[in-house]
N, C-alpha and C positions, 0 to 999 in steps of 0.2 A: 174470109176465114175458112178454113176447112173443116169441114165437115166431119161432126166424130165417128160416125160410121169406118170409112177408109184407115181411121187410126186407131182406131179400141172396137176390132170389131166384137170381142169377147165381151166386155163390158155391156154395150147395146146389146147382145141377143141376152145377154141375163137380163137385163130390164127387159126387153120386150118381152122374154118367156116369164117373168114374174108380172107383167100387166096381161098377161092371157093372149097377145100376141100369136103369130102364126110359127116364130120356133119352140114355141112350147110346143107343138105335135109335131114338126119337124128331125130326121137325123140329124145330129150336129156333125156335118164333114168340116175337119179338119185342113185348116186355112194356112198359105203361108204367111209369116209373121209379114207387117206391114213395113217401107224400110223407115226410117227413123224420119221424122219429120224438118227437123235438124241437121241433116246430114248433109254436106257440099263435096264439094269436087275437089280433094285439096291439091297445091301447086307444092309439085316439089322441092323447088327450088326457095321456096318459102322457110323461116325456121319454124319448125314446128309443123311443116305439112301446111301453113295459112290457106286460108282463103283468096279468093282471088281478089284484088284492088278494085273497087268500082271508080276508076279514075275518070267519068267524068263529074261523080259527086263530090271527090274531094276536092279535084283541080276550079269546080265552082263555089265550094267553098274558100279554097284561098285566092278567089280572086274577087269574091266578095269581103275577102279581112282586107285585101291591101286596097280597094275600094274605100272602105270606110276611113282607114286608119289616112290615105291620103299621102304623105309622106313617112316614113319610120322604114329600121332595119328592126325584125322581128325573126326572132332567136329562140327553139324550142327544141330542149333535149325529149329525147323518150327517156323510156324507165330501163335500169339494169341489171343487169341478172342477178338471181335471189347471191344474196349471200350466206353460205351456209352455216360459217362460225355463229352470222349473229341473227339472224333471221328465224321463223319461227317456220320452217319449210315443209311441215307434215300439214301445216294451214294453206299453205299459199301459192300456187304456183305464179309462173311470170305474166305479169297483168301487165301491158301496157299502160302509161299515163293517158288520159282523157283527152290532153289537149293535142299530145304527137299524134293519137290516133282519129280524131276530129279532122286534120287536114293532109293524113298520110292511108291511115286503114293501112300501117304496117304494123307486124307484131315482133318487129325486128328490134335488138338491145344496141342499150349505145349509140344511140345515131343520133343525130343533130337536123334539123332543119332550120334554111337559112331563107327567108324573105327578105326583101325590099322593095319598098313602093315607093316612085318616085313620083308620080302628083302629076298634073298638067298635062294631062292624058298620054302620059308616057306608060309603057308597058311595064308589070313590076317584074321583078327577077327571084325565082322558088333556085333553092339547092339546098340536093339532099347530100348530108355526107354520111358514111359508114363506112365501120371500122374495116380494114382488110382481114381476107379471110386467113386462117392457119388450120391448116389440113387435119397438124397433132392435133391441137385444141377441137376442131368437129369429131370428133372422135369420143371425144367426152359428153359435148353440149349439144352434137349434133348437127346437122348443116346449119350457116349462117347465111343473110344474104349480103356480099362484095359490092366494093364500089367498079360497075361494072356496065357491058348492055343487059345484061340478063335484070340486072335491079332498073336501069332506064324503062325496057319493056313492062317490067312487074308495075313499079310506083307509078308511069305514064309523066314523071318529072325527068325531063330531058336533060339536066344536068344532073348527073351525080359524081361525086370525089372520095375523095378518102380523110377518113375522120384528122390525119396529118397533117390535111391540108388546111382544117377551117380556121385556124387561128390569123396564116397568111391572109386567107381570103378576106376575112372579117376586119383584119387592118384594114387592107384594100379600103372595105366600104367604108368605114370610120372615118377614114382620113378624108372624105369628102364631106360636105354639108347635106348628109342625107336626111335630118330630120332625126328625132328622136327615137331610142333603141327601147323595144317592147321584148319584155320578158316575163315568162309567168313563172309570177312569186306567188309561192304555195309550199306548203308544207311537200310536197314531192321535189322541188327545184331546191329545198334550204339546203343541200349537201353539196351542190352542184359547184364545185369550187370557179368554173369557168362564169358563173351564173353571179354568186357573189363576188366576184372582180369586176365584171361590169355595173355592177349595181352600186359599188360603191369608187369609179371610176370619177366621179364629179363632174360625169356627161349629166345631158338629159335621158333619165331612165324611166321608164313609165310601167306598170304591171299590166300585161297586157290578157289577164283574167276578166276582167269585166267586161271587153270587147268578145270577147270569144263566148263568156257566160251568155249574155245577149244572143247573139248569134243561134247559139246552142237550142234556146227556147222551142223554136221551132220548128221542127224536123221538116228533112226532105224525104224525099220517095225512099232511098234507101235505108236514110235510118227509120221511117215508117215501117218498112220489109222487116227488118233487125226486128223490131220490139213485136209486131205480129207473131215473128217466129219464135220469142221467147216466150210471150202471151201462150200462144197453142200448146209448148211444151209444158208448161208451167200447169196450167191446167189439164191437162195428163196426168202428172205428177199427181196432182190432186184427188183428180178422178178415181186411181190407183188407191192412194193412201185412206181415201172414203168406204171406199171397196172394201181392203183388208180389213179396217179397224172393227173391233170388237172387245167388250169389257173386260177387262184383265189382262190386254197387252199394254206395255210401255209405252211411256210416251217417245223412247228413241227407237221402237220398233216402227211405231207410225210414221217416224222420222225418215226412216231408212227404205220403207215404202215409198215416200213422198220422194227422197232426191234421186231414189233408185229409178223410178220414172222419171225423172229429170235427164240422167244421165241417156238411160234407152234410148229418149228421144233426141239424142242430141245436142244437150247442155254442155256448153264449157265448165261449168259453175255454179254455186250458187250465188243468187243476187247480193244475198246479205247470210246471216247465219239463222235458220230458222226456228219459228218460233211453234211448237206444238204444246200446247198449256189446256190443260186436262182439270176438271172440277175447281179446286180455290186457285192453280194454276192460269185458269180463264182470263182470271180477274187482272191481271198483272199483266202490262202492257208489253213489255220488251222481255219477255220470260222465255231464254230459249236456252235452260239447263235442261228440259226434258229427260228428266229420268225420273218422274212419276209414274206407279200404276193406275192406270183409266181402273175406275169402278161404272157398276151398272148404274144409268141413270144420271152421268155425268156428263157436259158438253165440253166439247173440243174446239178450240181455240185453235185452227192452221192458218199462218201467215208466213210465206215461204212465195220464193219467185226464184226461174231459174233464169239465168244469163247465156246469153247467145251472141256470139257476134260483138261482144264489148255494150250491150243493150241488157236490161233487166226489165224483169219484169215485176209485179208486187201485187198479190192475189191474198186474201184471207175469206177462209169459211169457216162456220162455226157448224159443228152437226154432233148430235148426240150417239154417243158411242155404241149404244148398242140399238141404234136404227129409229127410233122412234124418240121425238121431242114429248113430253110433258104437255100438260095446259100451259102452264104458268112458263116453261122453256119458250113455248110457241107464239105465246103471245105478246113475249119482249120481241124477240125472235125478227117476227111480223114487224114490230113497229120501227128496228131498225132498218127492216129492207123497206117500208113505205118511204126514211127519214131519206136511203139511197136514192130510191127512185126519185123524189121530190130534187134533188139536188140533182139529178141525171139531167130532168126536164127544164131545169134553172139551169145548165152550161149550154153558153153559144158565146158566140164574138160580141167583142164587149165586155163582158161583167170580170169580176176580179173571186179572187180564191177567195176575199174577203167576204166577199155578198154571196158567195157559195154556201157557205161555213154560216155567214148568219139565217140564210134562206134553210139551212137545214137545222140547225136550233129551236126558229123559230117554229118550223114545222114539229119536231118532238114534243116541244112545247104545246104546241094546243091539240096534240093527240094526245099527249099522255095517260089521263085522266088519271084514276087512281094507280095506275099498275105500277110507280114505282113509293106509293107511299105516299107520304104528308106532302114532298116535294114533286116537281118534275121530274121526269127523265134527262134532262137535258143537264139536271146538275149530274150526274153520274156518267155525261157524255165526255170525259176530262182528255179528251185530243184535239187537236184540229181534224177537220174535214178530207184537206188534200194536201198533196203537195207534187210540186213537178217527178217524173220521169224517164227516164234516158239512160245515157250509159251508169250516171249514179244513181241508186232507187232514192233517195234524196236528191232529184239533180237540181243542177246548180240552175239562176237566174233570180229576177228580182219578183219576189212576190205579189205589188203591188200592180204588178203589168196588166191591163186589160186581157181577156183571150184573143187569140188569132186561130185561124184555123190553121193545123200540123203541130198546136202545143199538145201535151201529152198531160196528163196528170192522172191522180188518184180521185176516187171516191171510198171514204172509210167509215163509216161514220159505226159509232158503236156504246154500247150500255155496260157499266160493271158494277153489277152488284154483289159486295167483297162480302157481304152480311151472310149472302144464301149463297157463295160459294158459284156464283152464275155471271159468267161475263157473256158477250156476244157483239162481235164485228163482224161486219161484211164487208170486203177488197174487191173495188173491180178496176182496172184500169180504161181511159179513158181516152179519144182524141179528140178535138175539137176540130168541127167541119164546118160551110161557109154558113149552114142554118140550124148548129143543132150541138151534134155530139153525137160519135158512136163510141157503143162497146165495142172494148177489144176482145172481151174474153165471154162471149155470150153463149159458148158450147158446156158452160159450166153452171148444173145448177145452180138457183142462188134461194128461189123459192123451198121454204118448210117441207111444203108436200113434195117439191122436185127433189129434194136431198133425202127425205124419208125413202120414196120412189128410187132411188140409186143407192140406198144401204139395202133395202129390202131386196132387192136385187142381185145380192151379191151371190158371187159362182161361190 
């Protein structure tokens, strides 16, 4: 992970000058800004300025699908450009779909990729097709990337055509006995009219979702890198919005803190739409209208992650707005980062989000004592524990799965009590390793006194 110093140098000398530290009797000279954590090299010839392809993770990616799947022709659109009539476009810019960019890491529109695996140790056959370029039309949208060398070089998939041609091609492969045709059915593919002519072709048609889901579980090196870097940003973000907050700002001012640092560092995005819930606001689990004023004496509910690289990230801190928790704040507080930790030291290979989730109930469970009343804390605990993520902050796979080391998940665990207007979660995300589990996001407070220590601090 990198180190906060190098990236919030302004942040760290407030703490450390507010712990008595040596820049409290120090000049503060005047640093240049650090560059954004975030930041790549982008490829021109990319739309959008892209990043560069890591073709050797994708091209082992799909040769691990046509592995598995054995025989089949597998057919997967990307996503298309927003539509402006009907789309909601002040929301959304152009997101690739999950599964094009799972075996492409292009962020190109329109294009098609064409697999076949032919079985019996024959080599499979990748082809990328896109559309041709039109000079007028980049003009408007911008550069595109051609079916061309310059996209051979980029994608590291040595055939590529033109979107004119896939329908020829695709006869081609049909008319042999290739095996059955994988297509991922999903609510992104329901439009795709080439997509519903095959599927109701009275071929063999198979949804080729649950093989890729699979797959997906468990990251490589480079989607590791991806979620590090949104990890680091995301917790900036954070750092940032803890900083400014203060009683009597809104709750879309702390908002605006929160993604403003997102951005700085290099965020595409936000992960999901964030959730900043201020005093009875806490209490409410998916509460991201944010337009409440913080009062003194109120905790703040942040659950916000920034997206990088088509990866998210999914972080929540709760801290009291104006620097200082309560008893009674500190001591729920407390018992949810115990309820975290206990669940940190319970993930390794092997176990399931199930025995996560009860190994941390059953832990609030016998701490509780009275602190939430007649009952337990663990009735007031009303979520799950974890859940995968990846490119979706809900991603995809099957629950049930044992862990492996390179799966990624949440730890969340959290108390709301709607009566005293007091909620409190803790978000960290998580990977699993051959003996253990690390944090991904460990430059981020998580401790009372560490979070009191970074409000008290603030410039």
């Amino acid at each position: 992970m990198r180190p906060l110093a190098p990236v919030a140098p302004v942040a760290l000398a407030a703490l450390v000058t507010a712990l008595g530290g040596p820049a409290a009797t120090q000049t503060r000279v005047a640093a240049a800004p650090p560059a954004p954590i975030g930041a790549w090299h982008p490829v021109p010839e990319l739309p959008g300025m892209g990043r560069p392809v890591d073709t050797a993770a994708v091209a082992a990616r799909r040769r691990a699908l046509l592995a598995r799947l054995g025989r089949g022709v597998i057919l997967i659109p990307a996503a298309h450009e927003r539509q402006l009539e009907r789309d909601y476009i002040q929301d959304n810019d152009f997101r690739q779909h999950n599964t094009f960019f799972y075996f492409t890491e292009l962020e190109t529109q329109d294009a098609w990729l064409l697999m076949v695996a032919r079985g019996g140790g024959e080599a499979g056959e990748t082809v990328l097709f896109l559309p041709p370029r039109d000079p007028s039309r980049e003009r408007w949208t911008g550069v595109r990337l051609g079916p061309d060398s310059t996209a051979v070089r980029l994608s590291g998939i040595p055939r590529v055509l033109s979107t004119d041609s896939l329908d020829r091609v695709l006869r081609g492969v049909l008319v042999r006995p290739a095996g059955p045709v994988y297509l991922p059915l999903d609510p992104t593919t329901r439009d795709e009219e080439r997509v519903r002519e095959l599927a109701f072709a009275g071929s063999d048609v198979r949804n080729l979702r649950p093989v890729v889901d699979s797959m997906r579980l468990v990251k490589d090196a480079d989607e590791l890198a991806r979620l590090r870097t949104a990890v680091a940003i995301s917790a900036l973000g954070h750092l940032a919005a803890m900083q400014a907050a203060h009683p009597g700002m809104w709750e879309y001012e702390i908002e605006a803190v929160l993604e403003g640092g997102f951005r700085r560092h290099g965020a595409d995005r936000v992960g999901y739409p964030s959730i900043v819930g201020s005093g009875p606001n806490s209490t409410t689990l998916h509460y991201d209208v944010n337009r409440r004023q913080t009062q003194d004496g109120d905790l703040v509910v942040m659950d916000a992650g920034a997206e990088w690289g088509q990866y998210t990230a999914d972080i929540t801190r709760t801290f009291p707005v104006n620097g200082t928790f309560t008893a009674r704040q500190k001591a729920v507080y407390d018992l949810v980062l115990a309820v975290q930790q206990a669940a940190f030291e319970a993930t390794r290979p092997g176990t399931t989000i199930d025995q996560l989730n009860r190994a941390a109930r059953d832990y609030m469970r016998a701490h509780s004592g009275s602190l939430c009343g007649e009952q337990t804390c663990d009735a007031y605990f009303i979520h799950g524990l974890s859940h995968w993520l990846g490119m979706d902050v809900h991603d995809v796979g099957d629950y049930s799965t044992p862990l492996k080391p390179g799966m990624v998940l949440t730890l969340e665990p959290g108390i709301y009590l709607a009566q005293e207007k007091l909620g409190v979660r803790i978000e960290d995300d998580v990977v699993v390793t051959a003996t253990g589990a690390q944090w991904l996001s460990p430059q981020l407070p998580r401790t009372s006194d560490g979070i009191e220590h970074l409000m008290q601090a603030r410039p």
